[in-house]
PDB file of N, CA, C, O and CB in Angstrom:
ATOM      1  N   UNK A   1      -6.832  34.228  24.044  1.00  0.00           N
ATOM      2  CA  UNK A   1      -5.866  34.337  22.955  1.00  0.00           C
ATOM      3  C   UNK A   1      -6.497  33.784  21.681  1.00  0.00           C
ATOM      4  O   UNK A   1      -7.388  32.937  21.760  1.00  0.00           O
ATOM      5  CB  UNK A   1      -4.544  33.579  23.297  1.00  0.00           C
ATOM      6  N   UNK A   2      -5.950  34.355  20.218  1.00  0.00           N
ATOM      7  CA  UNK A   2      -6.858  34.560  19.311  1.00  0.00           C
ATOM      8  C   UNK A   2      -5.826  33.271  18.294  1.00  0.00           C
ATOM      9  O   UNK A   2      -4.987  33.846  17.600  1.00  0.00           O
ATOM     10  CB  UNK A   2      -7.129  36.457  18.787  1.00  0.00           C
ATOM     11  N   UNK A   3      -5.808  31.696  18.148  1.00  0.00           N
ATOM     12  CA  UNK A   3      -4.935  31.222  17.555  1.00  0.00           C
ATOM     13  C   UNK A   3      -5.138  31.576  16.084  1.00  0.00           C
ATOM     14  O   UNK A   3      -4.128  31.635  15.382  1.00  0.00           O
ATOM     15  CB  UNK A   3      -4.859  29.942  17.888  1.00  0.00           C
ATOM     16  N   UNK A   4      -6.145  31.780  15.626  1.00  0.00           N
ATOM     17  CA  UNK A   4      -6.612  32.148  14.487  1.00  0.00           C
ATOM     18  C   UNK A   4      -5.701  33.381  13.830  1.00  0.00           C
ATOM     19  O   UNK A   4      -6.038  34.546  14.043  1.00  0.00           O
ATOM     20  CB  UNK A   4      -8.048  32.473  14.726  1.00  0.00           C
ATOM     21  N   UNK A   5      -4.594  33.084  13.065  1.00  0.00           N
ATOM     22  CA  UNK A   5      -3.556  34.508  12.674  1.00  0.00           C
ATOM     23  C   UNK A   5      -4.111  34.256  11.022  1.00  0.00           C
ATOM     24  O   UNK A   5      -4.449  33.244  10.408  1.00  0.00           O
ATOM     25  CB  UNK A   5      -1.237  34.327  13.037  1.00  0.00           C
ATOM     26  N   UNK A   6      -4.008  35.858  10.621  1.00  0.00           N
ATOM     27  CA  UNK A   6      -4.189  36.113   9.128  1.00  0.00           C
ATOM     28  C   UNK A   6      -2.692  36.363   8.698  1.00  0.00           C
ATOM     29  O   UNK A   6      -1.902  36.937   9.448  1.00  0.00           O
ATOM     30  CB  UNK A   6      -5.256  37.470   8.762  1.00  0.00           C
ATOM     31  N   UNK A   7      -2.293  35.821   7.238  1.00  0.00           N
ATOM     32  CA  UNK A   7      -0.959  35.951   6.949  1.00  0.00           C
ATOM     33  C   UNK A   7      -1.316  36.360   5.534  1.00  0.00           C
ATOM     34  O   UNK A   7      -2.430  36.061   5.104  1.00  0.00           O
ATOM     35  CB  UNK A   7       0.031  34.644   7.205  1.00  0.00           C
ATOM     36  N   UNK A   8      -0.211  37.208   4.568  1.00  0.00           N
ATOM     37  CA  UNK A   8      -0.121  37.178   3.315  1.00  0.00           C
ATOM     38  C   UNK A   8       0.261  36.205   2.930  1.00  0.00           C
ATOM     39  O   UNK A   8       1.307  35.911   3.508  1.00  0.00           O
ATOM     40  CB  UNK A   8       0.429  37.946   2.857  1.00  0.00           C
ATOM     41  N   UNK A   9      -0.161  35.189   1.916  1.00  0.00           N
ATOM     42  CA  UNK A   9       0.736  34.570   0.918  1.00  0.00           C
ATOM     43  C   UNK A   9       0.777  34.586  -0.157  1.00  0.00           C
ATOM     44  O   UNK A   9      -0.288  34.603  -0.774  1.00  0.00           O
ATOM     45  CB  UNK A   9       0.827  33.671   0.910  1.00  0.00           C
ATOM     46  N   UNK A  10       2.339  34.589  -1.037  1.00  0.00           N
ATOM     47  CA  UNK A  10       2.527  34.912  -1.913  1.00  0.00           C
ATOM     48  C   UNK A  10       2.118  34.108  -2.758  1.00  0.00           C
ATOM     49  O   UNK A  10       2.366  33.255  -1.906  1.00  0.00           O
ATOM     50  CB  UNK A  10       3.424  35.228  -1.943  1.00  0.00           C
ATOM     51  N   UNK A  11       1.656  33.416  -3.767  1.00  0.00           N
ATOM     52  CA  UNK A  11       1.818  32.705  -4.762  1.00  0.00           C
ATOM     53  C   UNK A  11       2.864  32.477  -5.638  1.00  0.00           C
ATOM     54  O   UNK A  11       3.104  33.055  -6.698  1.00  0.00           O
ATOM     55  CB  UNK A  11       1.114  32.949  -5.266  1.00  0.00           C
ATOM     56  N   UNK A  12       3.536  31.467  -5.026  1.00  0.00           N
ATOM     57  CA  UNK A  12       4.912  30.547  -6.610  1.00  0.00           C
ATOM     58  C   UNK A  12       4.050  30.735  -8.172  1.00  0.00           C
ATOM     59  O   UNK A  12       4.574  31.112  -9.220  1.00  0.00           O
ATOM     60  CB  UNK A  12       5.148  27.874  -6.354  1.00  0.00           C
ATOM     61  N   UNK A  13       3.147  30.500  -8.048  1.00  0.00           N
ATOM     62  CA  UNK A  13       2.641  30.258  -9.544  1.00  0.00           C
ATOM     63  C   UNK A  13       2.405  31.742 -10.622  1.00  0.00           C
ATOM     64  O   UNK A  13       2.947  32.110 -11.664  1.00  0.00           O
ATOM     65  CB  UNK A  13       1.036  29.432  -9.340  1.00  0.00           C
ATOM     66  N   UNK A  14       1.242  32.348  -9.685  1.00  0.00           N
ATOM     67  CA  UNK A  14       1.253  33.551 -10.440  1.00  0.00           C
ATOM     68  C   UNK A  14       1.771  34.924  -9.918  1.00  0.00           C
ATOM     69  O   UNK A  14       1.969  35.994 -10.494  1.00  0.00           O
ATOM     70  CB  UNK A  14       0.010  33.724 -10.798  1.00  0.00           C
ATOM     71  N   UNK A  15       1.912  34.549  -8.717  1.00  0.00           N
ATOM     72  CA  UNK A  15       3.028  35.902  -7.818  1.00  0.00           C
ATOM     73  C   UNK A  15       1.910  37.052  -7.583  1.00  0.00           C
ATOM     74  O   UNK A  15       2.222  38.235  -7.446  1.00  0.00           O
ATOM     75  CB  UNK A  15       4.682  36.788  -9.064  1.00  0.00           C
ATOM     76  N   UNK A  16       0.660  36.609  -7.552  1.00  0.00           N
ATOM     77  CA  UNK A  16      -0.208  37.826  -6.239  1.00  0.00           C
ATOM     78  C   UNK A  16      -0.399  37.201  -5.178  1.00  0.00           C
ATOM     79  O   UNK A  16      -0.501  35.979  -5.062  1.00  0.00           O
ATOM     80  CB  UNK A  16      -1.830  38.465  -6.519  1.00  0.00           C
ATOM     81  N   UNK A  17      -0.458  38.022  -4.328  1.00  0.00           N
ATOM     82  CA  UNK A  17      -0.414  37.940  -2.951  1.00  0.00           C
ATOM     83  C   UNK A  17      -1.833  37.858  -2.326  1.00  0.00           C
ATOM     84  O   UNK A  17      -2.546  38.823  -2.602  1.00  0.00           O
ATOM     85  CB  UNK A  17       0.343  39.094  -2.437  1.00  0.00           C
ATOM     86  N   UNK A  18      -2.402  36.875  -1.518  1.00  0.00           N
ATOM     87  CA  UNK A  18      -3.791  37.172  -1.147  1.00  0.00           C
ATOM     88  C   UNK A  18      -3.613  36.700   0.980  1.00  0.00           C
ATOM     89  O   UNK A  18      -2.723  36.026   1.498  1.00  0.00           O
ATOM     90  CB  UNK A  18      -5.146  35.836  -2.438  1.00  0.00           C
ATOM     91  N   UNK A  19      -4.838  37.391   1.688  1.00  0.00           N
ATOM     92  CA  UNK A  19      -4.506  36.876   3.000  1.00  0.00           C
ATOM     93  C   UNK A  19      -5.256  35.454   3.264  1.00  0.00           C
ATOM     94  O   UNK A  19      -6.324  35.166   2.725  1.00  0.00           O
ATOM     95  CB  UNK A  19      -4.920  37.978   4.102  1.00  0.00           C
ATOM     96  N   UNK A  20      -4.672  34.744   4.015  1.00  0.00           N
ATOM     97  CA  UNK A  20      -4.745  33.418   4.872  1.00  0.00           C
ATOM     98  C   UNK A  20      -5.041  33.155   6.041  1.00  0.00           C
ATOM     99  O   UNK A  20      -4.006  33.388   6.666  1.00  0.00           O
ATOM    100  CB  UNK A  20      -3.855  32.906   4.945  1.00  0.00           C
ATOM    101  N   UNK A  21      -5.927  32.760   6.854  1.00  0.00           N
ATOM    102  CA  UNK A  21      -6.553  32.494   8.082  1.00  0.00           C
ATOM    103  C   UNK A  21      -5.735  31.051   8.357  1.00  0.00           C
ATOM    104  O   UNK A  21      -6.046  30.071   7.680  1.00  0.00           O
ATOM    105  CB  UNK A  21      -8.340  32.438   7.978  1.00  0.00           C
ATOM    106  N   UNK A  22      -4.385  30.926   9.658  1.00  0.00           N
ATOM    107  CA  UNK A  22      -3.247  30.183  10.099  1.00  0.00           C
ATOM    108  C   UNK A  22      -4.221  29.710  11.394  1.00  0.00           C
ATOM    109  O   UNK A  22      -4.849  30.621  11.933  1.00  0.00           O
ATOM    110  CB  UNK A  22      -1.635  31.125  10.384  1.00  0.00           C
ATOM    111  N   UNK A  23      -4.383  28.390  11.909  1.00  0.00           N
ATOM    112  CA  UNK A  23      -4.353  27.900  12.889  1.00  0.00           C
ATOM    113  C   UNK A  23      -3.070  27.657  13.197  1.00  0.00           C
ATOM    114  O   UNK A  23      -2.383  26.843  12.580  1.00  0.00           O
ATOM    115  CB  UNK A  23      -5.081  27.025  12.917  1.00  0.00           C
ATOM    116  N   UNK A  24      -2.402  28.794  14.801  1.00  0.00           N
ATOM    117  CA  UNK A  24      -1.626  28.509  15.268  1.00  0.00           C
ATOM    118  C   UNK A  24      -1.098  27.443  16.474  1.00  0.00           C
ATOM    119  O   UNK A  24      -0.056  27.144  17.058  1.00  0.00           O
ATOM    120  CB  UNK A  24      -1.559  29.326  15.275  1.00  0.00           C
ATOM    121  N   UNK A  25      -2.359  27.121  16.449  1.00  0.00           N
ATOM    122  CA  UNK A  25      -2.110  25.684  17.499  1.00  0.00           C
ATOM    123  C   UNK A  25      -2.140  24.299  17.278  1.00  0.00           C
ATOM    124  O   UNK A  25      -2.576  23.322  17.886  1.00  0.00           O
ATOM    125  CB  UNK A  25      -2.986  25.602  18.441  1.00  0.00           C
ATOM    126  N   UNK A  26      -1.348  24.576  15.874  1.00  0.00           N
ATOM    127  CA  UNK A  26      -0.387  23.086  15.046  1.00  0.00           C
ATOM    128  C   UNK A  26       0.708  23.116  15.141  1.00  0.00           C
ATOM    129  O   UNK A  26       1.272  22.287  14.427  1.00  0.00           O
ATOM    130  CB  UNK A  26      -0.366  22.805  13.555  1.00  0.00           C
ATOM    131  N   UNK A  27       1.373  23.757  15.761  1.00  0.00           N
ATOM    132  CA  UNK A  27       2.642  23.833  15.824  1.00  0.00           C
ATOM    133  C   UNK A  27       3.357  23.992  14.471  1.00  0.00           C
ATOM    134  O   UNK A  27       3.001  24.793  13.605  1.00  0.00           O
ATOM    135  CB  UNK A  27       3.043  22.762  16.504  1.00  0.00           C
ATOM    136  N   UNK A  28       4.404  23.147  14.376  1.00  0.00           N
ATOM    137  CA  UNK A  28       5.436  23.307  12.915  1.00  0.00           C
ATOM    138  C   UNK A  28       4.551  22.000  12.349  1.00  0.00           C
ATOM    139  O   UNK A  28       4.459  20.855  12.791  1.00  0.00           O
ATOM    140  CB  UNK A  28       7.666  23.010  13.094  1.00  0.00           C
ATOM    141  N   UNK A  29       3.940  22.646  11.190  1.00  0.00           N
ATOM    142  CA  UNK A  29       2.764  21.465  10.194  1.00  0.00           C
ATOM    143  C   UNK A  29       3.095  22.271   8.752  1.00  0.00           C
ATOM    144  O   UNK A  29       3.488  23.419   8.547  1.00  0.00           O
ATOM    145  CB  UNK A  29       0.456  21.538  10.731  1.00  0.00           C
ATOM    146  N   UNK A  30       2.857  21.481   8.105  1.00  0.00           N
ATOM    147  CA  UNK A  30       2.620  21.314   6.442  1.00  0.00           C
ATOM    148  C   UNK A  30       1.213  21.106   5.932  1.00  0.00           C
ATOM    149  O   UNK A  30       0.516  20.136   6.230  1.00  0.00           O
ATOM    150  CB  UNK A  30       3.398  20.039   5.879  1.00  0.00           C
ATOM    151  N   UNK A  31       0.690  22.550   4.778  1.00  0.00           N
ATOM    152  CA  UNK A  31      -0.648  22.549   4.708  1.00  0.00           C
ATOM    153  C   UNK A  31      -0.622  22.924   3.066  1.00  0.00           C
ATOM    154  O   UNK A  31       0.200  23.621   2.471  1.00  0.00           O
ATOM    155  CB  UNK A  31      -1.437  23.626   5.848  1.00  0.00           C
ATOM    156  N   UNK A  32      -1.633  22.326   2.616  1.00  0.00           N
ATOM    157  CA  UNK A  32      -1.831  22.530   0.932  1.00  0.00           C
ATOM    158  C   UNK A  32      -3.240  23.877   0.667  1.00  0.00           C
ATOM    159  O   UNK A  32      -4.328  23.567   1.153  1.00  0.00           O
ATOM    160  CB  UNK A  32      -2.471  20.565   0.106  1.00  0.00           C
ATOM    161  N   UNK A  33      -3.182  24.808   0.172  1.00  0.00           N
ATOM    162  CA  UNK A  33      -4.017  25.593   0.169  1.00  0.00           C
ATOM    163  C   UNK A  33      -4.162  26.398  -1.324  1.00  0.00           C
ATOM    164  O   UNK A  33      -3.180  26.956  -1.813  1.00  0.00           O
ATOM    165  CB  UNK A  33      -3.732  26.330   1.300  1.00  0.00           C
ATOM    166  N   UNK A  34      -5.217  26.398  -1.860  1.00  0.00           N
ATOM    167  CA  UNK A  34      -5.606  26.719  -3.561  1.00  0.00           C
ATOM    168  C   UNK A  34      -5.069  28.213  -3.353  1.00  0.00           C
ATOM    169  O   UNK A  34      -5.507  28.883  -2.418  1.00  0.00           O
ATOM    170  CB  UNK A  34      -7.637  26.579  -4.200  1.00  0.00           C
ATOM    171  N   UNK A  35      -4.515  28.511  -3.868  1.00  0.00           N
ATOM    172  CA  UNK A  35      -4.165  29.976  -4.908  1.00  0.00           C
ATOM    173  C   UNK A  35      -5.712  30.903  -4.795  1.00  0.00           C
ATOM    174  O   UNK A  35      -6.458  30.473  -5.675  1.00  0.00           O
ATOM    175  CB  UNK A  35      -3.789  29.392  -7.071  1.00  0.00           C
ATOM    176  N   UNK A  36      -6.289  31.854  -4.107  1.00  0.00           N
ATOM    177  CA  UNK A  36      -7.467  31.991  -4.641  1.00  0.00           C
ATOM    178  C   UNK A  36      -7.500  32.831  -5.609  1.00  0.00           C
ATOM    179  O   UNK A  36      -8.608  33.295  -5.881  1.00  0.00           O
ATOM    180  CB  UNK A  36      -8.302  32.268  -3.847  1.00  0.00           C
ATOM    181  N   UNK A  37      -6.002  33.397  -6.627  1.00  0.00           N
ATOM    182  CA  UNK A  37      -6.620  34.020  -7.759  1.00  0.00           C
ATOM    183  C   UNK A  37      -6.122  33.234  -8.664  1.00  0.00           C
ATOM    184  O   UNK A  37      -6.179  33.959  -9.658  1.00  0.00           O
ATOM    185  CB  UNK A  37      -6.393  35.454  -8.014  1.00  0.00           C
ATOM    186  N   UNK A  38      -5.696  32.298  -8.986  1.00  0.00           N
ATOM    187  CA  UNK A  38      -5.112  31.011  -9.975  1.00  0.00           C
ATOM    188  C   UNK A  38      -5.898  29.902 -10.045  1.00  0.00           C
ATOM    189  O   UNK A  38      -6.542  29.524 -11.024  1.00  0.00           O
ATOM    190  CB  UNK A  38      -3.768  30.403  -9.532  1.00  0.00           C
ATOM    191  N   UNK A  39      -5.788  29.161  -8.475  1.00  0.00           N
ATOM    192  CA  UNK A  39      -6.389  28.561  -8.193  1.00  0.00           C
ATOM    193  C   UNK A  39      -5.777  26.635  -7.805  1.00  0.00           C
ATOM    194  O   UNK A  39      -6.283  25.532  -7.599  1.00  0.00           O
ATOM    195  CB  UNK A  39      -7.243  29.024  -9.132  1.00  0.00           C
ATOM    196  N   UNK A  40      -4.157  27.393  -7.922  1.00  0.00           N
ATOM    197  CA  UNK A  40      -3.439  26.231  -7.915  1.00  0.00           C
ATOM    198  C   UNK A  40      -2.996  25.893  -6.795  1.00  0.00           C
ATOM    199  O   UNK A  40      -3.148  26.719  -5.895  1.00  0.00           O
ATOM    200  CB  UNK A  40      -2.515  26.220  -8.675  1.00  0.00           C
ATOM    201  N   UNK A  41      -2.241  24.465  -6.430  1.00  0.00           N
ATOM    202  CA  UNK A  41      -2.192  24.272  -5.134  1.00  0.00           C
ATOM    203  C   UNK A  41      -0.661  24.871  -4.729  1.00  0.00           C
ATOM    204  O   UNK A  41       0.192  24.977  -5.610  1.00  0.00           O
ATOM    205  CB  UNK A  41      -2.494  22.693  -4.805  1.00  0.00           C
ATOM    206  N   UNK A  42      -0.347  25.302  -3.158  1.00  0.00           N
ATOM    207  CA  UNK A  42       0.724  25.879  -3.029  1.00  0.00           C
ATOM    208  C   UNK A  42       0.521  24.896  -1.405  1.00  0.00           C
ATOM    209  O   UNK A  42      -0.475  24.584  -0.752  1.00  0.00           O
ATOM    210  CB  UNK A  42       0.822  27.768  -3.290  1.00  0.00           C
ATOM    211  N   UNK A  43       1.730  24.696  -1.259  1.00  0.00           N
ATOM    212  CA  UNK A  43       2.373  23.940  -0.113  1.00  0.00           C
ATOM    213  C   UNK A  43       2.987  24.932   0.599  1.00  0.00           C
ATOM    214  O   UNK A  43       3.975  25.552   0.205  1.00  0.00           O
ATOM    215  CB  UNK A  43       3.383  22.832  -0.488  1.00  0.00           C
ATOM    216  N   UNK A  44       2.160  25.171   2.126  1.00  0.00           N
ATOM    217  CA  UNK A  44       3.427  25.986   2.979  1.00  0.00           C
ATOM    218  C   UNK A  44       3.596  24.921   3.904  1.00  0.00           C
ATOM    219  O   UNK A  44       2.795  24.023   4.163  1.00  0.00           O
ATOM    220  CB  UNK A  44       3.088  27.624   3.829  1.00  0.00           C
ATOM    221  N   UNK A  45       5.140  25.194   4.543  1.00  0.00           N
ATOM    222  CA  UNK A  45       5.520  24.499   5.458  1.00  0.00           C
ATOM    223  C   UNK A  45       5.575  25.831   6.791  1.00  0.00           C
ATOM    224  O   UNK A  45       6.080  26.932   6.573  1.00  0.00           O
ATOM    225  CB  UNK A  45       6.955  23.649   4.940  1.00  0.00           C
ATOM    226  N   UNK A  46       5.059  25.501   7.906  1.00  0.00           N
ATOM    227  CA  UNK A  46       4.483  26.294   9.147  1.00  0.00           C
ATOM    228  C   UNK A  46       5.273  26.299  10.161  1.00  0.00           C
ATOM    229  O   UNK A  46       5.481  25.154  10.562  1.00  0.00           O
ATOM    230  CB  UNK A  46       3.264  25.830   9.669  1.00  0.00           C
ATOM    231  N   UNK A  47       5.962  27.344  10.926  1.00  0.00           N
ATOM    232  CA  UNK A  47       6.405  26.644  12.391  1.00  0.00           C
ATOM    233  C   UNK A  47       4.749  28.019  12.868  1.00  0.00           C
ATOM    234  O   UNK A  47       4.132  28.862  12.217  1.00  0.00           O
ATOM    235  CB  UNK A  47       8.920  27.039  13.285  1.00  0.00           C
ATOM    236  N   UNK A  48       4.671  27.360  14.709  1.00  0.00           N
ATOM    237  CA  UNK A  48       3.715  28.329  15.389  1.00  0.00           C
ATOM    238  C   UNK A  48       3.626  28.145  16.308  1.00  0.00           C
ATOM    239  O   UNK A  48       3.432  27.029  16.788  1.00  0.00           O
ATOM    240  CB  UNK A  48       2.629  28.502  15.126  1.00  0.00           C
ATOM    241  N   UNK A  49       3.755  29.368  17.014  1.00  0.00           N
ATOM    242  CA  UNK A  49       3.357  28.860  18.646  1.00  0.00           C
ATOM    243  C   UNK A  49       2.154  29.728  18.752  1.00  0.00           C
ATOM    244  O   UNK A  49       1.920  30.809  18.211  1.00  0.00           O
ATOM    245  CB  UNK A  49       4.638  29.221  20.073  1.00  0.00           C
ATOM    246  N   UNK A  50       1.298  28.862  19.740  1.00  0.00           N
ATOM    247  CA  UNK A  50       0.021  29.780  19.710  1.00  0.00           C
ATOM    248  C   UNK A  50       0.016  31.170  19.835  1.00  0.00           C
ATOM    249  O   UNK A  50       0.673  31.982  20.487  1.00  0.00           O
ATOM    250  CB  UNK A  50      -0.792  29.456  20.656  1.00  0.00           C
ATOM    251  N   UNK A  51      -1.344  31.252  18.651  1.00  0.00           N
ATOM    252  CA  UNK A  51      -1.176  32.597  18.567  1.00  0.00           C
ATOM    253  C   UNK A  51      -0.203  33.717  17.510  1.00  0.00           C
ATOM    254  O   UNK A  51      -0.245  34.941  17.392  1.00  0.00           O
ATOM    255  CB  UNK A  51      -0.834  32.700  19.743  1.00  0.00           C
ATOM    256  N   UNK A  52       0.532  32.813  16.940  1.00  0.00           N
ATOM    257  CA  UNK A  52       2.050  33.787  16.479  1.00  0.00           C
ATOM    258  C   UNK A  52       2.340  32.735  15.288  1.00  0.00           C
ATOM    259  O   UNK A  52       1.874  31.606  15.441  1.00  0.00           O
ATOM    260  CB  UNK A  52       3.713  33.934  17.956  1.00  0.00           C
ATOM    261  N   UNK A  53       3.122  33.033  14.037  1.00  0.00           N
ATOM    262  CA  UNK A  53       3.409  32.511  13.075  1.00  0.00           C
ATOM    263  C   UNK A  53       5.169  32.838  12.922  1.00  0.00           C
ATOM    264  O   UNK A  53       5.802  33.809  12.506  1.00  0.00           O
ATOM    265  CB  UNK A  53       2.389  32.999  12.020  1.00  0.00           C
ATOM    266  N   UNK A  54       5.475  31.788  13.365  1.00  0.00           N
ATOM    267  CA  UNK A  54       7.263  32.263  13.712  1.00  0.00           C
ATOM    268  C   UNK A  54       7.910  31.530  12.095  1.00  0.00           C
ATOM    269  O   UNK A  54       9.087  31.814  11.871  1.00  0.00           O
ATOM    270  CB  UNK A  54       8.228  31.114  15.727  1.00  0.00           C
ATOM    271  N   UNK A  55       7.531  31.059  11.529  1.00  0.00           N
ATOM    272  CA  UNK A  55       7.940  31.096   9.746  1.00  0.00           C
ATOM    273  C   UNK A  55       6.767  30.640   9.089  1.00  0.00           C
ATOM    274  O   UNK A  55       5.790  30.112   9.619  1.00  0.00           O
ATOM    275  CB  UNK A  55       9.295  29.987   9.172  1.00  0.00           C
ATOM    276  N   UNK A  56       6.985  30.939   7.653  1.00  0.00           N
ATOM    277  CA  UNK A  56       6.039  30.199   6.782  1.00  0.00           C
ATOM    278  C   UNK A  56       6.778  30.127   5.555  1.00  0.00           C
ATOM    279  O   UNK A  56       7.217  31.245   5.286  1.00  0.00           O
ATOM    280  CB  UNK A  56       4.610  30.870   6.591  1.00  0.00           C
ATOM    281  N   UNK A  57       7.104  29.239   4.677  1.00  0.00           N
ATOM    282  CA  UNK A  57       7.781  29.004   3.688  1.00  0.00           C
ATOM    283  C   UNK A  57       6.907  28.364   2.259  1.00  0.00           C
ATOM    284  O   UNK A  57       6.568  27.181   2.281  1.00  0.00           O
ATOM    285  CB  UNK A  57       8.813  28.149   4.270  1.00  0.00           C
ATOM    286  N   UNK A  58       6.656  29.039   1.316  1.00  0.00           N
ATOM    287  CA  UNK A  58       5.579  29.009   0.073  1.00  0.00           C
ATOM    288  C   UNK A  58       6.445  27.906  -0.306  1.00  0.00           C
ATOM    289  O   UNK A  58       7.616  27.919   0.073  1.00  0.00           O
ATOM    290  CB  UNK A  58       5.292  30.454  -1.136  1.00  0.00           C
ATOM    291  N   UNK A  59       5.832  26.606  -1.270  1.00  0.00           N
ATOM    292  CA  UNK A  59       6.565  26.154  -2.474  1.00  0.00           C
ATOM    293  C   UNK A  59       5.822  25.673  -3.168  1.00  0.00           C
ATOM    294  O   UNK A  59       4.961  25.061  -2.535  1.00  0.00           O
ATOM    295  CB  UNK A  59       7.538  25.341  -2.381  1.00  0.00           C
ATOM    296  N   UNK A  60       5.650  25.613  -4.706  1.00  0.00           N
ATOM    297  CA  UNK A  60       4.596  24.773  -5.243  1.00  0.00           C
ATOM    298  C   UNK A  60       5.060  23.739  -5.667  1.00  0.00           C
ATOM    299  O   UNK A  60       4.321  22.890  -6.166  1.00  0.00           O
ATOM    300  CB  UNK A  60       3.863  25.261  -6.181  1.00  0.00           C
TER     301      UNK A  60
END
């Protein structure tokens, strides 16, 4: 099994969308990750069960 999931995220700041490489075997965690076309920081909050991304919630 592949925990490694790719996700879109949106950007709060400038609102394009780029993909994300999720370690799903953190369970429900909170992760800070740069904007890569801005470059600003965006906070998602994670639930996951391996393998699978059962929410992800953007906020900056």
């Amino acid at each position: 099994m592949d925990l490694l999931v790719e996700v879109d995220v949106s950007c709060p700041h400038c609102g394009e969308v780029f993909p994300l490489q999720i370690d799903t075997s953190q369970g429900e965690h909170t992760m800070i990750e740069d904007c890569s076309v801005c470059c600003r920081p965006i906070t998602l909050q994670l639930e996951c069960l391996p393998g699978e991304v059962l929410s992800m919630r953007e906020e900056d």
